[in-house]
N, C-alpha and C positions, 0 to 999 in steps of 0.2 A: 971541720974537714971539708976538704973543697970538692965541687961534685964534677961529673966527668961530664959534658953535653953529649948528647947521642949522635955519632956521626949521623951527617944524612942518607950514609946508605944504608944503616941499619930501619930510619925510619922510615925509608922507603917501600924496603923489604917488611916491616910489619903493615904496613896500607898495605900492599899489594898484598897478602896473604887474607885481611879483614876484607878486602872487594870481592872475590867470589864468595864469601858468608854472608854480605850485603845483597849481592845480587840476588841470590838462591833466596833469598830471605822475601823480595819484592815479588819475584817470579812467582813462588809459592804463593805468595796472600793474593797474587792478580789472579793466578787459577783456581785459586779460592774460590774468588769472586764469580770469575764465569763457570765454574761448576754448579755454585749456587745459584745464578742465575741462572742456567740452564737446566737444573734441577725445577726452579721453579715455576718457568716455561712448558717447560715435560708435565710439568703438576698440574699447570694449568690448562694445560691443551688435554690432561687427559679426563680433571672435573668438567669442561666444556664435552666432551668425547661422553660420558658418562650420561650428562645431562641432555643431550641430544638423543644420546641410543635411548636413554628413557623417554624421552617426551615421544620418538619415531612409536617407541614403545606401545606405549597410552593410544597415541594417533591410528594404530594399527589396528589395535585392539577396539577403538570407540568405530572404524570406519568396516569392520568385520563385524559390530554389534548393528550396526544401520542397516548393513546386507542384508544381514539374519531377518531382519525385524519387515525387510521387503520395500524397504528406502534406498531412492536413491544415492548413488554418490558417486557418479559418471555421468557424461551428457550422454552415454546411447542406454543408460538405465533411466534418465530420464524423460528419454523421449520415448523409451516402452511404456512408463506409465503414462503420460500424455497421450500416446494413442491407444491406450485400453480405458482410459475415463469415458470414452462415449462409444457407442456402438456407431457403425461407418454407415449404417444408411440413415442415422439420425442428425449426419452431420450436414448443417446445411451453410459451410464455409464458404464453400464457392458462388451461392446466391449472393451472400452477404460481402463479398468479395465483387463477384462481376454489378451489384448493384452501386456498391457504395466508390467504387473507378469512376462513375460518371461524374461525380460530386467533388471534381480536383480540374486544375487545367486552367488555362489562360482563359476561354470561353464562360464555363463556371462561374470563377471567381470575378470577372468584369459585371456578369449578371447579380450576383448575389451579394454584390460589394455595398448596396443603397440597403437591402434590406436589414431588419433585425435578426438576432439570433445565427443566419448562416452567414451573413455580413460582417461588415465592420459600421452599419450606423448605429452607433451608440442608443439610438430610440428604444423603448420596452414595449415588448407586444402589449399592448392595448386590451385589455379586459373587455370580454364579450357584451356588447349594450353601449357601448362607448364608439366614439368618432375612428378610423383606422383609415387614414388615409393613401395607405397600401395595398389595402385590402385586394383591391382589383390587379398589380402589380406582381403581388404576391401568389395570387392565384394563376395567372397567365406564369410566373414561375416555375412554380407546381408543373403544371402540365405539362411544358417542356420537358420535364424529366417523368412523366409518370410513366413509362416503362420501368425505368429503375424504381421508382415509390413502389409498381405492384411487386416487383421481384422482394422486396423489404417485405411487405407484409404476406409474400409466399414463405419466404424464411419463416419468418412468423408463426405463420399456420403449420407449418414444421416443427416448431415446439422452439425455434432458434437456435439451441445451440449446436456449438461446433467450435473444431479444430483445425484449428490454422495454420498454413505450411512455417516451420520454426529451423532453424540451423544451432542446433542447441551445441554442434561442436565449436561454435565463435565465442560463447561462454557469455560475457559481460558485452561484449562486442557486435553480440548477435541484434540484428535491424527487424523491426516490428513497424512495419509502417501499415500493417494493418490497423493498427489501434486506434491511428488518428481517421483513416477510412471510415473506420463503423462509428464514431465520435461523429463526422461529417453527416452518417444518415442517421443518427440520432437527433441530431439537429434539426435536420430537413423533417422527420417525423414532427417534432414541436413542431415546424412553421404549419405544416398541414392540420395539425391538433387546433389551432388558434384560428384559423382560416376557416374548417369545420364550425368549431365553436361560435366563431361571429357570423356565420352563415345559417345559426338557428339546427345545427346538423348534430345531435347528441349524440348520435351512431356513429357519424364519421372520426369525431373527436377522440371515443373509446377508443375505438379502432385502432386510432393511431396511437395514443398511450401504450398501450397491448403492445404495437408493433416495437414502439422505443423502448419497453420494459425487454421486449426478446432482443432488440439489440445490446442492452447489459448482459442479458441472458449466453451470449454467444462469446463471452470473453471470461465464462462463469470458471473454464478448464485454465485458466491461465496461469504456469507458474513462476510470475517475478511480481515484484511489488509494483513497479508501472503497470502493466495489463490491468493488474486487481483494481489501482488504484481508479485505470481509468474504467472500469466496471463500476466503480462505485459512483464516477462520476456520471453517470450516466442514469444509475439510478435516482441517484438524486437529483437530474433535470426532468425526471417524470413524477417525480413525488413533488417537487415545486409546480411544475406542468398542473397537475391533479389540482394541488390546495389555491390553484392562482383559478383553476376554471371552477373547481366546484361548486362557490357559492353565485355564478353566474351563467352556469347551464343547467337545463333539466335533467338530468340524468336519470334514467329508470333505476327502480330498485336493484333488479336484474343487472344492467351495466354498474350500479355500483357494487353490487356485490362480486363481481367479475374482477374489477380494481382491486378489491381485497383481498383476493385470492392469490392475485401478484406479489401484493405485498408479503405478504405468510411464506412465499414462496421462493424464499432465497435466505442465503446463509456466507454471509459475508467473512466467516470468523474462519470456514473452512478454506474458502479463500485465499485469506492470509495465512494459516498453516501452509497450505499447497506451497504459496506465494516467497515463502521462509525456507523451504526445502530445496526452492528452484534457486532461491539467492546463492542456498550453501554448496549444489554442484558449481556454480559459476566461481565462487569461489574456491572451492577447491581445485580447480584449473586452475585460477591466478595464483595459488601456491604451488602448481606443478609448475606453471613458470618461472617461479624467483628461485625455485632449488627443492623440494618439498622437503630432504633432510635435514638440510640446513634452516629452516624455518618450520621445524617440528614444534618448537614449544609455541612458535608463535600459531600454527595452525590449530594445533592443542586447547588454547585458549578458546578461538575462533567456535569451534566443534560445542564448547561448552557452554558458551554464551549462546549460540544459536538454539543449541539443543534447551537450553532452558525456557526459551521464548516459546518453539515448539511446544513444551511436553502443558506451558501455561495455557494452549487453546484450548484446552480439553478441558478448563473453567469458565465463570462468567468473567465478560468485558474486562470489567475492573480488574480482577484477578491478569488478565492479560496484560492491559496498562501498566499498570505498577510492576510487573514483571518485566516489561522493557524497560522502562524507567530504571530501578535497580541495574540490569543489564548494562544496559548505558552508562549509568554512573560509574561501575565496575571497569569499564573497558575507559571512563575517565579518567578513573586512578591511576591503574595500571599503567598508562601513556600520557602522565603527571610530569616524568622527569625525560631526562635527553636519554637516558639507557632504557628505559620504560618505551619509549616513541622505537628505537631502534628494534629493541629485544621485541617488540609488537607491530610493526612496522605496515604489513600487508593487512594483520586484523585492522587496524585505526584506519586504511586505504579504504578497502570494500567493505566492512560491516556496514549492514543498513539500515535507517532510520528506522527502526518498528516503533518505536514508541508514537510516532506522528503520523504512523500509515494506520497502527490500531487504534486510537482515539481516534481518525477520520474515518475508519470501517465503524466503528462502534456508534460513534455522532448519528454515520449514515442509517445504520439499524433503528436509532431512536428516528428518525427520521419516517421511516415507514409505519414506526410503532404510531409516531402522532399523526399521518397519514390514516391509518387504520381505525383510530379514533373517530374522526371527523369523516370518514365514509358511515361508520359506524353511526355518527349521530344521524346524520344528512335522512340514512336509510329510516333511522326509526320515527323524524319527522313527517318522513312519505306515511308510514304505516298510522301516527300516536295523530299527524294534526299539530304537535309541541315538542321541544327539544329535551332528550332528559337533564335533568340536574345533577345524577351523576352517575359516576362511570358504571356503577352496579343493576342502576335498569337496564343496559344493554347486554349483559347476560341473562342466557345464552341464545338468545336469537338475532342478536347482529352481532356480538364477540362471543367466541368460543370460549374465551375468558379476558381478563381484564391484563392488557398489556404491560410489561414492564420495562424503565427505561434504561437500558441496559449499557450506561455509562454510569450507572450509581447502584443497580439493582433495588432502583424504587418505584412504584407503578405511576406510569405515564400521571402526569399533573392534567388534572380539566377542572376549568368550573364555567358558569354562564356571565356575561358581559355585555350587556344594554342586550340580555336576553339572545345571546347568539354562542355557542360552543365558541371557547378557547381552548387550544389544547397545547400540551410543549415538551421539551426532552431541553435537560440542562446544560445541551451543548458540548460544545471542544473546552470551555473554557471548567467545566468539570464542579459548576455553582448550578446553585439553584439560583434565578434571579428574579422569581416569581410569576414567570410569563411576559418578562421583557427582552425583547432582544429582535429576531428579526421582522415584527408588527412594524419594528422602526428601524427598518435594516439595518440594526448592528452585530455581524455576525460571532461578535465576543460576547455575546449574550448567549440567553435563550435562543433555541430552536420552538419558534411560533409558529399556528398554524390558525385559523379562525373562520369560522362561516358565516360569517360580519360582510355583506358585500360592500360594504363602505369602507370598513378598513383596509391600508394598505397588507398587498398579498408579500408574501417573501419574496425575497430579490431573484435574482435571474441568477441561474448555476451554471456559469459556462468558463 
């Protein structure tokens, strides 16, 4: 039986009937689609929304526990604790200030440009007994500024420290050009220390040590990591100063016991807490700049890591060390990947080095420990006639007790060598390397220190 073909307006009439059931069909699964994806949009913006109100959370709550605890975490909270650290008529900033302004300037530096130490001639002060072909240069020097020299060691005799004008609201941006000022009459102090000393003058020499120990002394209030750092450095040009003159000047029992006194007399570790607290208001401006809601988790982090370093001062060295170190490692991880870098962004910017600023406060401690030693022997040769053998004849009448070097928590290393005190702290590089290392200026060694006037003294700290 024969079939009929479908007219074509019947099969016109059936498409056009199946097209809106097509269309409705497309339409449907497209809003599908942007429903779900703006479903999942809304999801996401509202786990982001969630994870922020939490971390603001946390950040709220850790910066209301600081408060509580009488920490800062504002630059005009921390410039109230900067100026209750010292009482105002023991501040002797402005000495230390109008003395060390002279020690800059085209006049200055045209003078001090031949010499060592406040120059640029690479020459090393000349050990006391030895040729110094400046000597006279250097003293006409001096004197041109000895107004400013006496005003140093009026600070001095003031006990030196002090507090110095600060703009804590610039945060990270704030200018300390004090620093490198008192840096300048630290210096000018050694050149006087060495000009004394070749001049046969063991009074003068002290003198001036004393004075350059109080210009560390006057940067003791400082809270960021430069000041500290340059406080440390400064200590350490007077303890090199000390172990480069001792085996070449006479020094009274009395003057060296005075030296020792300096050394005992500082706490570098408190320092760098202060130093830790000052970084983390500055930073916490740099995250009220980039948005602070918006960079909660990342501030979050920030707060954690810093507070760990913090709460680690309140142990020995090491315990410090290896706390930054982990710290570091941690804020490595975390800003491993490109969403890690992003999602942490401001931490990775300004966190700061503590692991290289506390091994170089620590180094520095051991540094005065082996100073301390070797005044210690110097003293009981005056008294015995002969050097002891070891560290335990010098308790307790030249050490109070027996020092420890407090980047390992082991007792200062000494023994005698063609019969002369060696003594040593195992340095930055965190070895013991037996007593080798700056004897032969390598400062990836040992920290050396010897009463050998023949052997070479430690390098110049500048």
């Amino acid at each position: 039986m024969s079939q009929i073909p479908p007219s074509p307006t019947s099969s016109s009439a059936a498409a056009a009937a199946e097209t809106p059931r097509s269309r409705r069909g497309t339409t449907g699964c497209l809003l599908g689609c942007i429903t779900f994806a703006a479903a999942l949009v809304i999801g996401l913006v509202i786990a982001v929304a969630v994870v922020v109100l939490g971390a603001q959370k946390r950040v709220d709550a850790q910066l209301d526990e600081l408060r509580a605890s009488g920490t800062p975490v504002t630059a005009q909270e921390l410039e109230t604790r900067y100026l209750l650290s010292l009482d105002e008529e023991q501040n002797t900033a402005e000495l230390w200030i109008a003395a060390c302004a002279q020690f800059e300037g085209v006049e200055y530096t045209a003078l001090a440009e031949p010499l060592p130490v406040v120059g640029t001639s690479p020459a090393e002060l000349p050990p006391p007994g030895t040729p110094w072909d400046q000597l006279e240069q250097a003293e006409a020097f001096l004197q041109k500024y000895q107004p400013a020299m006496q005003m140093l060691h009026q600070a001095a005799e003031r006990g030196g420290s002090a507090l110095f004008p600060h703009e804590f609201s610039q945060g990270f941006a704030m200018q300390l050009p004090f620093l490198q000022q008192v840096r300048n009459g630290g210096r000018m102090l050694k050149l006087e220390a060495y000009v004394h000393a070749h001049r046969g003058n063991a009074e003068g020499a002290t003198d001036s040590l004393v004075t350059m120990w109080a210009a560390s002394r006057a940067l003791e209030h400082e809270n960021s990591l430069v000041g500290q750092l340059v406080r440390h450095a400064l200590e350490s040009m007077v303890v090199h100063a000390t172990l480069e003159l001792l085996p070449q000047v006479d020094f009274t029992d009395e003057q060296l016991a005075d030296l020792q006194e300096l050394f005992r007399d500082a706490n570098l570790k408190d320092g760098f807490r202060e130093a830790v607290i000052g970084e983390r208001v500055a930073a916490i401006m740099a995250f009220e700049e980039h948005g602070l809601k918006p960079r909660a988790e990342d501030l979050e982090l920030y707060l954690q890591l810093t507070q760990q370093v913090i709460e680690s001062t309140h142990q020995p060295w090491p315990v410090v060390i290896q706390t930054c170190h982990g710290v570091e490692a941690e804020l490595t991880q975390k800003t491993s990947s490109q969403i890690g870098k992003m999602r942490y962004m401001v931490t990775a910017t300004v966190y700061p080095a503590t692991s290289q600023a506390a091994t170089a406060m620590a180094a520095g401690e051991g540094q005065r420990a082996v100073a301390d030693v070797l005044l210690a022997a110097q003293r009981y040769h005056l008294a015995k006639g002969e050097y002891p053998r070891h560290l335990e004849e010098m308790v307790p009448d030249f050490l109070p007790t027996i020092p420890y070097d407090p980047l390992d928590g082991q007792l200062i290393r000494y023994e005698l060598r063609q019969g002369f005190p060696v003594a040593w702290s195992i340095g930055i590089d965190l070895e013991d390397d037996g007593g080798k290392g700056q004897l032969a200026n390598d400062r990836t060694l040992d920290f050396v220190g010897t009463l050998n006037p023949t052997e070479s003294a430690p390098p110049q700290d500048e």
